[in-house]
C-alpha distance (Angstrom), angle and dihedral (degrees) to the residues before:
residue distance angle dihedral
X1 . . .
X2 4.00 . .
X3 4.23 79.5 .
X4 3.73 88.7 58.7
X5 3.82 94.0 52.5
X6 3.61 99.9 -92.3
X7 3.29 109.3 143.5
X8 4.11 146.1 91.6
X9 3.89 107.1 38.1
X10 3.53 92.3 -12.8
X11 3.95 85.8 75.9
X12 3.68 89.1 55.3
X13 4.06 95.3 52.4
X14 4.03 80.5 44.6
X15 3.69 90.7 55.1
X16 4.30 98.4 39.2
X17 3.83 87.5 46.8
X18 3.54 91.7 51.3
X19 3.73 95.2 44.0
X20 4.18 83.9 57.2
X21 3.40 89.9 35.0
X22 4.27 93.0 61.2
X23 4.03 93.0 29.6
X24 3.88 87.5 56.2
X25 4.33 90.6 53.2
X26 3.83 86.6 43.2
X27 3.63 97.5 53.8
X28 3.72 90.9 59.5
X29 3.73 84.2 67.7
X30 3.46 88.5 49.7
X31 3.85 95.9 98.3
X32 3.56 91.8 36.6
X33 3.23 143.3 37.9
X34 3.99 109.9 -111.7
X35 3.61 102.1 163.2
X36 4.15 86.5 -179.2
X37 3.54 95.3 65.2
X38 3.52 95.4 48.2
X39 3.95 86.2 54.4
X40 3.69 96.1 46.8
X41 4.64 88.2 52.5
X42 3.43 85.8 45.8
X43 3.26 105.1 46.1
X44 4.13 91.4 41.5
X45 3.64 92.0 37.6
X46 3.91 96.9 55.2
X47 3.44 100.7 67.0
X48 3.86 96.8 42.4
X49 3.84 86.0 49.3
X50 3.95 90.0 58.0
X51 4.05 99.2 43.3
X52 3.89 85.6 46.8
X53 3.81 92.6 52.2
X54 3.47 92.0 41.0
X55 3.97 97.1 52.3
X56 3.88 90.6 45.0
X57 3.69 123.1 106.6
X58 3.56 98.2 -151.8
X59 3.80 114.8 74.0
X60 4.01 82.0 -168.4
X61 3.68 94.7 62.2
X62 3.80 97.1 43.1
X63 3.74 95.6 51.0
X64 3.82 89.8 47.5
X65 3.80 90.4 49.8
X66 4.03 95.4 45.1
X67 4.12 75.8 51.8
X68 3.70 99.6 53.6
X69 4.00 91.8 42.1
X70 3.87 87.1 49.4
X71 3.83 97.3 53.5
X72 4.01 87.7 35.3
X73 3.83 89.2 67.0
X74 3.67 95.9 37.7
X75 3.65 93.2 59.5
X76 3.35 96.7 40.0
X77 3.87 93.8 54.3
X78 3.40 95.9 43.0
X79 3.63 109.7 35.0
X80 4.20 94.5 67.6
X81 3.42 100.3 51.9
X82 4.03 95.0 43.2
X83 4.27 80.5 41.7
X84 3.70 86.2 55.8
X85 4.27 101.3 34.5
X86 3.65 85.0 -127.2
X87 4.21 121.9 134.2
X88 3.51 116.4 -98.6
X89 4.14 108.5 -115.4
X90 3.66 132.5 -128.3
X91 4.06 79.9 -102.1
X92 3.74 86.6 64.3
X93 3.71 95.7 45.0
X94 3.41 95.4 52.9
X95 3.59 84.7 43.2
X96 3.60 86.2 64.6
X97 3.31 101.6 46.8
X98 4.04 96.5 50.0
X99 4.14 85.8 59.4
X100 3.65 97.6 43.8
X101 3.66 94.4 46.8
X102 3.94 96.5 41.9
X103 3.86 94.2 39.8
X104 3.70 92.1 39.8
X105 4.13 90.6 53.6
X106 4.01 96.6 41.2
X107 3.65 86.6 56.0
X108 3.84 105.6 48.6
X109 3.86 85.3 45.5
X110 3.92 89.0 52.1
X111 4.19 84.0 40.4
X112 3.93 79.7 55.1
X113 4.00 96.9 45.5
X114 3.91 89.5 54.3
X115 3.42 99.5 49.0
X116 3.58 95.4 -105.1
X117 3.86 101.2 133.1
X118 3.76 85.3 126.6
X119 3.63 100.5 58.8
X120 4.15 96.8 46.5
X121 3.19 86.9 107.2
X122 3.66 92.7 65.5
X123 3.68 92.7 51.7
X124 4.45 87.5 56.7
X125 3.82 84.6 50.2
X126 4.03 93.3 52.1
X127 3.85 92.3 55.1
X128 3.67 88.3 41.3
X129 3.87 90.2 56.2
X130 3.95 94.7 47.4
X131 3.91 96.9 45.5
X132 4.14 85.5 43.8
X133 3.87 92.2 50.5
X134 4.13 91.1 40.9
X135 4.02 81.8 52.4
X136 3.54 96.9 47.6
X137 4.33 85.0 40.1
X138 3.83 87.2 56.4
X139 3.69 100.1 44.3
X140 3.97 87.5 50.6
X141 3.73 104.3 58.9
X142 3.87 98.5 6.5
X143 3.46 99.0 43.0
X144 4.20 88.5 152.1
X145 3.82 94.6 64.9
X146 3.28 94.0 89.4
X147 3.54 102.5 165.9
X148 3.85 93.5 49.1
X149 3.80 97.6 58.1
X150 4.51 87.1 45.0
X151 3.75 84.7 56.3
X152 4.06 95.1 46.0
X153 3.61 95.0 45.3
X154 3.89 92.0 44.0
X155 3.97 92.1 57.9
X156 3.67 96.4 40.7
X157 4.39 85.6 52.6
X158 4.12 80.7 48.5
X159 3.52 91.9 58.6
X160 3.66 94.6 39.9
X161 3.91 82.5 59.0
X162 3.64 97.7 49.6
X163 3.74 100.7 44.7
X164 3.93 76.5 91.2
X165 3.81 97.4 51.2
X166 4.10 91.2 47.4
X167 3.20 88.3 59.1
X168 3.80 97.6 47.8
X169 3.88 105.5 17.5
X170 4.09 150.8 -55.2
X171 3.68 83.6 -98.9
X172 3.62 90.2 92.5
X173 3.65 99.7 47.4
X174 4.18 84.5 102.8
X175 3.86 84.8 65.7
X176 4.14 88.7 58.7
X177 4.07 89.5 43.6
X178 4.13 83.8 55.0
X179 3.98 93.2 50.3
X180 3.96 92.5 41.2
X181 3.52 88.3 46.6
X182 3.68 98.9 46.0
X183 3.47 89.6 49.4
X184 3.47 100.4 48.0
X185 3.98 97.3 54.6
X186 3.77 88.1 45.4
X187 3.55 103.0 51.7
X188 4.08 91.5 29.5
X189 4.39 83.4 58.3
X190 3.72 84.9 46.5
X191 3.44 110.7 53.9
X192 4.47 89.3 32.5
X193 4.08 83.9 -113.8
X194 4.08 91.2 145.7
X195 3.97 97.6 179.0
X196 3.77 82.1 53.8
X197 3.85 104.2 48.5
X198 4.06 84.8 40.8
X199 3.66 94.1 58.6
X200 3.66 88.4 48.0
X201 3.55 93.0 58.2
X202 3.73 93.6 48.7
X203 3.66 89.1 54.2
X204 3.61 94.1 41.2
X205 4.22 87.4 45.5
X206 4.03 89.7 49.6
X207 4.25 89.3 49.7
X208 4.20 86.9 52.5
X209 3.47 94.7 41.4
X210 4.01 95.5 56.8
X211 3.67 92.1 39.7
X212 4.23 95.8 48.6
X213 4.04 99.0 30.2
X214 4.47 91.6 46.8
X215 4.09 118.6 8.8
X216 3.53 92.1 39.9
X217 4.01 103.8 38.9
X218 4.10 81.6 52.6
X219 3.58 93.6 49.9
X220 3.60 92.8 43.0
X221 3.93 100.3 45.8
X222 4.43 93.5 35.6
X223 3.55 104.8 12.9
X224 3.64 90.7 -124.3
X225 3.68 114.8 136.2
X226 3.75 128.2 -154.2
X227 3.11 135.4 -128.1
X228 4.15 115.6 -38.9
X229 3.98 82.4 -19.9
X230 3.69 97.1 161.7
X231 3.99 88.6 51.6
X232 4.01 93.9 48.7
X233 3.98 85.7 48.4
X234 3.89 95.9 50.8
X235 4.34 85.4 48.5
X236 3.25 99.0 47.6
X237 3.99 92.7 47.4
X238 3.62 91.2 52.4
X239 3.51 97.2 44.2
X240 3.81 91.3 50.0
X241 3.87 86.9 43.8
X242 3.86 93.5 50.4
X243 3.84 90.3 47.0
X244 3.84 90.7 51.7
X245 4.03 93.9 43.9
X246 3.93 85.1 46.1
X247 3.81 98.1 51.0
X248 3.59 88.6 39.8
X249 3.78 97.6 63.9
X250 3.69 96.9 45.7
X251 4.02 95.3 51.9
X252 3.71 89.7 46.0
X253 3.70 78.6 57.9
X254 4.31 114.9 112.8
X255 3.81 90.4 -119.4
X256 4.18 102.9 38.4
X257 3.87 83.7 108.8
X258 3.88 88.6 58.8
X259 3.92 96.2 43.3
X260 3.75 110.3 32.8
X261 3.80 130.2 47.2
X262 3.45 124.9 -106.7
X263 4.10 96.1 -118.1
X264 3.76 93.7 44.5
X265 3.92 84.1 56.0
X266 3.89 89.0 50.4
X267 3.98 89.0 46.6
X268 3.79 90.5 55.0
X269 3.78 90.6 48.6
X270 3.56 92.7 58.4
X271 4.09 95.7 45.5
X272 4.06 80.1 46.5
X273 4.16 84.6 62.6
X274 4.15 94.4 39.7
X275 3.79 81.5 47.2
X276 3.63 96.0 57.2
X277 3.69 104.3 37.7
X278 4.09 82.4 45.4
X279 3.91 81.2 63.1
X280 3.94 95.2 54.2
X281 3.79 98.2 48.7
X282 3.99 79.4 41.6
X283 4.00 93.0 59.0
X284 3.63 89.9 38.1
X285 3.88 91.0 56.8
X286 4.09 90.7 40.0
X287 3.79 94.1 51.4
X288 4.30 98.5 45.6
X289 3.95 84.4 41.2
X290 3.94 92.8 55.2
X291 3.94 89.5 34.2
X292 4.32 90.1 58.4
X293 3.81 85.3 44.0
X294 3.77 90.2 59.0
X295 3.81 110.6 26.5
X296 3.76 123.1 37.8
X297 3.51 134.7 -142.4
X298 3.24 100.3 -101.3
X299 4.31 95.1 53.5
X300 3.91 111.4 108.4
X301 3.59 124.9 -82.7
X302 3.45 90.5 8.3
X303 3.61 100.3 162.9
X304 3.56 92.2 49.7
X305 3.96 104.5 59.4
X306 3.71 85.9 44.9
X307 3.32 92.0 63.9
X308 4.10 98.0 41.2
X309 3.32 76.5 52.7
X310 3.87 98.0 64.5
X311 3.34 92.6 30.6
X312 4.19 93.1 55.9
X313 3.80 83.9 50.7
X314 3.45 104.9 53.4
X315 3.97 89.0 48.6
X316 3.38 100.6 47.1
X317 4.29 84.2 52.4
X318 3.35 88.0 53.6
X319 3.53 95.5 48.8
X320 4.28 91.8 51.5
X321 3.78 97.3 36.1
X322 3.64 96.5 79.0
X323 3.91 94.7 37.2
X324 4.17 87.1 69.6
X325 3.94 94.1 85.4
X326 3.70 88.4 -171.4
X327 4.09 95.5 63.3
X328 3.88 93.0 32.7
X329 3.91 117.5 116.3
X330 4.00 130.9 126.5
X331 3.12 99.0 -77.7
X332 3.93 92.5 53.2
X333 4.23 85.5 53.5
X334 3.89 89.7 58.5
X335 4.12 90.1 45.0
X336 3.51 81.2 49.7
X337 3.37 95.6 56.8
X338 4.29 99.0 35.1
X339 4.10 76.3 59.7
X340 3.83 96.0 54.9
X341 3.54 91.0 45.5
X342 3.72 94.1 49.5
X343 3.66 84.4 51.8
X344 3.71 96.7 54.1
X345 3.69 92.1 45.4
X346 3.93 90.5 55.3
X347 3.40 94.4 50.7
X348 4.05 96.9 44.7
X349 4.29 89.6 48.2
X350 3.67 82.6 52.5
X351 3.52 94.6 53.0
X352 3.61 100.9 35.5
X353 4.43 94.9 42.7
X354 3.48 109.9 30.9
X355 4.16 121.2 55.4
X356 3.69 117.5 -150.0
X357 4.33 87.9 -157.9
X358 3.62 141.1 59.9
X359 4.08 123.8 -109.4
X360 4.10 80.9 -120.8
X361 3.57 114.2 46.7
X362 3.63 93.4 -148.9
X363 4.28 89.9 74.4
X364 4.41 84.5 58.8
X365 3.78 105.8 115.9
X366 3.86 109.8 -177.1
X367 3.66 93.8 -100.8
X368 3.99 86.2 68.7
X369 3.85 87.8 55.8
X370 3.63 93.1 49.8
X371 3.52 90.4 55.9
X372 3.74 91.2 45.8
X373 3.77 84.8 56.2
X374 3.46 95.2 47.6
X375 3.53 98.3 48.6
X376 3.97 90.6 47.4
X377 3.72 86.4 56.2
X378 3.79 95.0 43.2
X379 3.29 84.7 56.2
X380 4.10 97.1 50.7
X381 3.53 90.6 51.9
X382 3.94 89.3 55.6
X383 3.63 92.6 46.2
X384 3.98 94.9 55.2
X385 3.93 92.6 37.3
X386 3.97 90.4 53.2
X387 3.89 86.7 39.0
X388 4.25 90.7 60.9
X389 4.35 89.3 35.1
X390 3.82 97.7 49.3
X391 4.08 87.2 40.4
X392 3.21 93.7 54.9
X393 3.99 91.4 38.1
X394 3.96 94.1 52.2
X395 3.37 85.9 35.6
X396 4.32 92.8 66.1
X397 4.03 101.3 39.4
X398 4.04 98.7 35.3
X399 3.88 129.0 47.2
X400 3.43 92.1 -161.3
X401 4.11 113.5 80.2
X402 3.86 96.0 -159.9
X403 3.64 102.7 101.0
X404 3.35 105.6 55.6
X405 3.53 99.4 64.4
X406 3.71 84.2 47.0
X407 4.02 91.9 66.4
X408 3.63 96.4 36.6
X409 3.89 83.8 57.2
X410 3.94 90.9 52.1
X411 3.70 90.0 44.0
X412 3.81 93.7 55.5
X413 3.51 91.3 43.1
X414 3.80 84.2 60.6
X415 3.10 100.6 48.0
X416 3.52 96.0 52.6
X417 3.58 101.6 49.1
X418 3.83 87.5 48.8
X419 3.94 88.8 57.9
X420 3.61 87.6 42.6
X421 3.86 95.5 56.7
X422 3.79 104.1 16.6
X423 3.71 104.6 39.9
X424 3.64 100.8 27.0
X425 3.33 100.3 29.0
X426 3.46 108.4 -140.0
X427 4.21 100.2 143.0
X428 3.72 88.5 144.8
X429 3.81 107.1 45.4
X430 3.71 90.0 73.9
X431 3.91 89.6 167.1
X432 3.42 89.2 71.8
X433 3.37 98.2 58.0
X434 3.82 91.4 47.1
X435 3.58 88.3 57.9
X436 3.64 97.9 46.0
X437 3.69 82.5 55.7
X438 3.70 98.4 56.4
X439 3.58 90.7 47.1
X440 4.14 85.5 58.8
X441 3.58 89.7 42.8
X442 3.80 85.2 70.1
X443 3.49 94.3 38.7
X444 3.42 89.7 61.7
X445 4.18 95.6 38.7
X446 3.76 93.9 52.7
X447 4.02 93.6 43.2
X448 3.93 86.2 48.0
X449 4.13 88.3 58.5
X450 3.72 90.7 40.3
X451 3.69 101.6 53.3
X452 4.38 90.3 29.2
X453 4.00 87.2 -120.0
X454 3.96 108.9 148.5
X455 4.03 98.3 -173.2
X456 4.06 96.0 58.7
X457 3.98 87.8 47.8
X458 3.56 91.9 49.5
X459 3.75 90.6 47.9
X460 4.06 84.6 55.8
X461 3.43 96.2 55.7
X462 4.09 86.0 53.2
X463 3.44 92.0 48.3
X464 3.90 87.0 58.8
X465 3.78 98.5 47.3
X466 3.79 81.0 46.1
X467 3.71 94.4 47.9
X468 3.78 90.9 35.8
X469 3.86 93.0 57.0
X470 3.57 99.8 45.9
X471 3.72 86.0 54.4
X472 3.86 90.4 52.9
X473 3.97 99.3 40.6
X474 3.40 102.5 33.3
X475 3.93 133.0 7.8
X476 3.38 92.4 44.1
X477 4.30 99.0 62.3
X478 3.74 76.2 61.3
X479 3.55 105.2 59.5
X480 3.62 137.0 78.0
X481 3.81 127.2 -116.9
X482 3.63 101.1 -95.1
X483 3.62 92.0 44.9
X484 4.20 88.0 52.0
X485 3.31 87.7 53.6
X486 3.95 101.6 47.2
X487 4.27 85.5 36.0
X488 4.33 90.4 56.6
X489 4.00 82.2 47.2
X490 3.92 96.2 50.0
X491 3.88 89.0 44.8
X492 4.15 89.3 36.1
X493 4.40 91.2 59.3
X494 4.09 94.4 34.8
X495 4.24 91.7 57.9
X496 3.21 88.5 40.0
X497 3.47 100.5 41.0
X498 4.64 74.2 49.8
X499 4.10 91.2 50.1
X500 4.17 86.2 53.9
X501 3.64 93.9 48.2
X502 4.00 96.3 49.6
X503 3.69 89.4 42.3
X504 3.89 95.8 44.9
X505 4.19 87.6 44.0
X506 4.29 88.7 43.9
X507 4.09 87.4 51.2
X508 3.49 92.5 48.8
X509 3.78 101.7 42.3
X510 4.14 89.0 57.9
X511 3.87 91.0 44.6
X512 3.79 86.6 56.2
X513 4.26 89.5 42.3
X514 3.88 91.5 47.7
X515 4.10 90.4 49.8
X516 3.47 91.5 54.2
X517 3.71 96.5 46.0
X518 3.67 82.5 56.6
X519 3.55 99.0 52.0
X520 3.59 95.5 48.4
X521 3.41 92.7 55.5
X522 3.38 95.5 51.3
C-alpha cells in the first residue's frame, strides 16, 4: 500500500473509513445476534488495522485507533447478548480473547515504537481497569451469569499481574497464565462451573508442563537456569500448593461424595502427592540456592554443610508433613518415612565419606574442629530422632520391644567406628577401637539390666568376645611391650568391671524374685 502512495493523511482517511466501514457491517448485527459477521469484520478488519498502524506516522493516532477498534468489538460482542439476557457463547469468548490479545500486542509494540517502554505498565493497568469495571458491570445487573463475571475478573487480575512483566519483559507472561489459571480452577470448582474449572486446569497443566519438561530438565542436567528460574519455581509451588490446600478442604467437606465424582477425587489425590514431593525438591533447590549465595566454594568443608544442609531439610519435612491433618493420608505416612530415611542416609554418607580432620593433626585449623563438632552433633540429633521414629515404628508391627534397641546398638556402633576411623583418623591404632568397643559392650550390658531387655545384653557380651579376640589375634602382634602390658590391664578392669555387673544384676534379680514369692504367699 505505502508503494501505491498510501501514506501521510491518506492513512488516516484509510483508517476513519475503515472504522465506518466495519461499524456499519456490525450494526446489522445490532438487532440480532450474528456471531458470523462479527467473525468475518474481525477477522478482515485485523489485519488492515495492523498495516494501517504500522504505515502511520503518528504513534498517537495509531494507538487511538487500535483503541477505538478494541472497544468497538467489545461492545459489540457484549452488548447483544446482555441486550437480550442470553449467555455469552464460546464464540463470544473466543471473540474476546482474539481482541484482547491482538489489541493488547499492537499497542505494546506501538508503546515500544514511541519510546514508551516505561509506561507499559500503564497500558496492563488500562485493560485491567476495563475488564474489572465490566466484572463489577456484570455482577450488578447480571448477577446470574456467573461464569461471565469469573472470566472478567480473572483477566483484569492477569493484567494486574503483568503490569510488572510490561514493564520488564514477555518473559513473565507464564507468571499471568499461573494466576489466571489458578483462579480459574478455583473459582470454576467453587461456583460447580465445570467448563470453567476444566479450562483452568488445562492452562494450569500447560504452565507445569513447560516449567518440568524444559527449565527444570536444563537446570537439572547443566545447572543452568533460565530466565528468573528461582521466581517461576517459587510460583508454580505455591500455586500447586494452593490448588492442593483448596481441593483439600472442599473434599473433606460432609457432602464431597454428593457433589464431586469419585475419579476427579482420585485425580486430586494424586496432584496432592506431585504437589508435595514438588515441595521437597523445591526446599532442596531453595536451601543450596541461598547456601551458594552465602558461602563460596572455596569456604571450608564445603561439601559437608551442603549436605547437613539437605539432610536437616528433608527431616525437618518429614517431621511437619504429617502434623498438617488436612494433607495427611497413608500414603503421606510412607513419604514421611522415605523422607526420614533419606535424612538418615545423608547424614551417615557424611559421616562415613567425608573427614572433618587432617591425617596429621598439626594441619587442624579450628574451623576443622568446628566441623568435627558439628558433625558429632548432627549426628546426636539423628540418633535421638531415629531413636523416637523406629520406637514408635517397632513399636506398631511387633509386640515384642527387643529389637529395637538391638539396631540402635548396631547403629551407634557404626557410627562410632566411622568417627573413629573416618573423622579421626585413627585406621591404625586398632587398640583403640577395641577399647572403645568394650566400653560399649557395657553400655549395652548395663542398659540391657536397666530396661529388662535380654537381646541388647546378649549382643554386649558378643561385642566383648568380639572385642576380646581382636585384641588377642590381632592388635596386639602390633604393639610394643609396654603397651601389651597396659592393653591386658585395660581389657583385665573392663571384664571384670562386666563379671561385677552380671553378678551384682543376677543377686539383685533373685532378691527381688524371693520378695515376691514372699508376698504372695502371704
Amino acid at each position: 500500500m505505502a508503494a501505491n502512495g498510501l501514506e501521510g493523511n491518506a492513512v488516516y482517511i484509510a483508517m476513519g473509513y475503515l472504522f465506518l466501514l466495519n461499524l456499519l457491517i456490525l450494526l446489522v448485527s445490532f438487532r440480532k445476534r450474528w456471531v458470523v459477521v462479527q467473525y468475518i469484520s474481525f477477522l478482515l478488519n485485523t489485519p488492515l488495522m495492523i498495516v494501517l498502524a504500522w504505515l502511520s506516522e503518528s504513534t498517537v493516532a495509531s494507538m487511538l485507533y487500535a483503541v477505538i477498534t478494541f472497544a468497538m468489538y467489545l461492545g459489540m460482542t457484549l452488548w447483544v447478548p446482555f441486550r437480550l439476557k442470553t449467555k455469552l457463547s464460546w464464540l463470544d469468548f473466543s471473540l474476546l480473547a482474539l481482541n484482547t490479545v491482538v489489541s493488547c500486542s499492537v499497542l505494546y509494540s506501538l508503546f515500544g515504537d514511541a519510546g514508551l517502554d516505561d509506561y507499559k505498565g500503564l497500558l496492563a493497568l488500562v485493560f485491567c481497569l476495563v475488564y474489572g469495571g465490566l466484572g463489577q458491570w456484570v455482577r450488578r445487573y447480571t448477577p446470574e451469569e456467573k461464569q461471565t463475571k469469573i472470566l472478567f475478573y480473572a483477566t483484569s487480575l492477569t493484567f494486574a499481574i503483568l503490569m510488572i512483566p510490561f514493564q520488564f519483559g514477555v518473559r513473565w507472561l507464564s507468571m499471568g497464565w499461573l494466576i489466571e489459571a489458578v483462579l480459574l480452577t478455583l473459582y470454576g470448582h467453587r461456583y460447580r462451573l465445570k467448563e470453567l474449572e476444566r479450562a483452568g486446569w488445562g492452562i494450569l497443566l500447560l504452565c507445569l508442563g513447560a516449567f518440568f519438561f524444559v527449565d527444570f530438565p536444563i537446570y537439572l542436567l547443566s545447572g543452568f537456569e533460565t530466565d528468573y528460574f528461582g521466581l517461576k519455581y517459587t510460583l508454580i509451588t505455591l500455586g500447586m500448593l494452593i490448588v492442593t490446600v483448596f481441593y483439600a478442604i472442599e473434599f473433606s467437606r460432609p457432602n464431597a461424595f454428593k457433589n464431586n465424582r469419585l475419579y476427579e477425587m482420585h485425580i486430586m489425590q494424586g496432584f496432592k502427592y506431585v504437589a508435595l514431593v514438588n515441595v521437597y525438591f523445591y526446599l532442596l533447590y531453595e536451601a543450596g540456592h541461598w547456601y551458594n549465595i552465602v558461602l563460596s566454594d572455596e569456604f571450608a568443608h564445603y561439601t559437608l554443610y551442603k549436605v547437613l544442609l539437605y539432610a536437616c531439610v528433608s527431616l525437618v519435612l518429614a517431621y511437619f508433613l504429617p502434623k498438617v491433618r488436612l494433607l495427611y493420608d497413608r500414603v503421606i505416612k510412607y513419604y514421611s518415612l522415605a523422607l526420614y530415611v533419606i535424612g538418615y542416609a545423608l547424614a551417615l554418607v557424611v559421616t562415613v565419606t567425608i573427614p572433618t580432620l587432617h591425617e596429621n593433626y598439626a594441619q587442624n585449623t579450628a574451623a576443622d574442629y568446628v566441623a568435627l563438632v558439628v558433625l558429632a552433633a548432627f549426628n546426636v540429633l539423628v540418633f535421638f530422632s531415629s531413636r523416637d521414629f523406629l520406637n514408635a515404628l517397632m513399636t506398631r508391627h511387633y509386640r515384642s520391644n527387643e529389637l529395637y534397641p538391638v539396631i540402635m546398638g548396631v547403629y551407634l556402633l557404626g557410627i562410632i567406628t566411622a568417627f573413629l576411623g573416618v573423622q579421626f583418623r585413627l585406621g591404625d591404632a586398632g587398640l583403640v577401637f577395641s577399647l572403645v568397643y568394650l566400653l560399649l559392650a557395657i553400655l549395652y550390658i548395663v542398659y540391657g539390666f536397666l530396661k529388662r531387655v535380654v537381646y541388647i545384653r546378649r549382643f554386649g557380651l558378643g561385642l566383648t568376645l568380639l572385642s576380646t579376640g581382636k585384641l588377642l589375634l590381632y592388635d596386639l602382634h602390633l604393639l610394643t611391650t609396654g603397651s601389651t602390658i597396659v592393653a591386658y590391664f585395660s581389657f583385665g578392669v573392663v571384664l571384670l568391671a562386666i563379671s561385677y555387673i552380671y553378678q551384682k544384676v543376677s543377686n539383685r534379680m533373685g532378691e527381688t524374685i524371693i520378695k515376691k514369692d514372699v508376698e504372695e504367699n502371704m
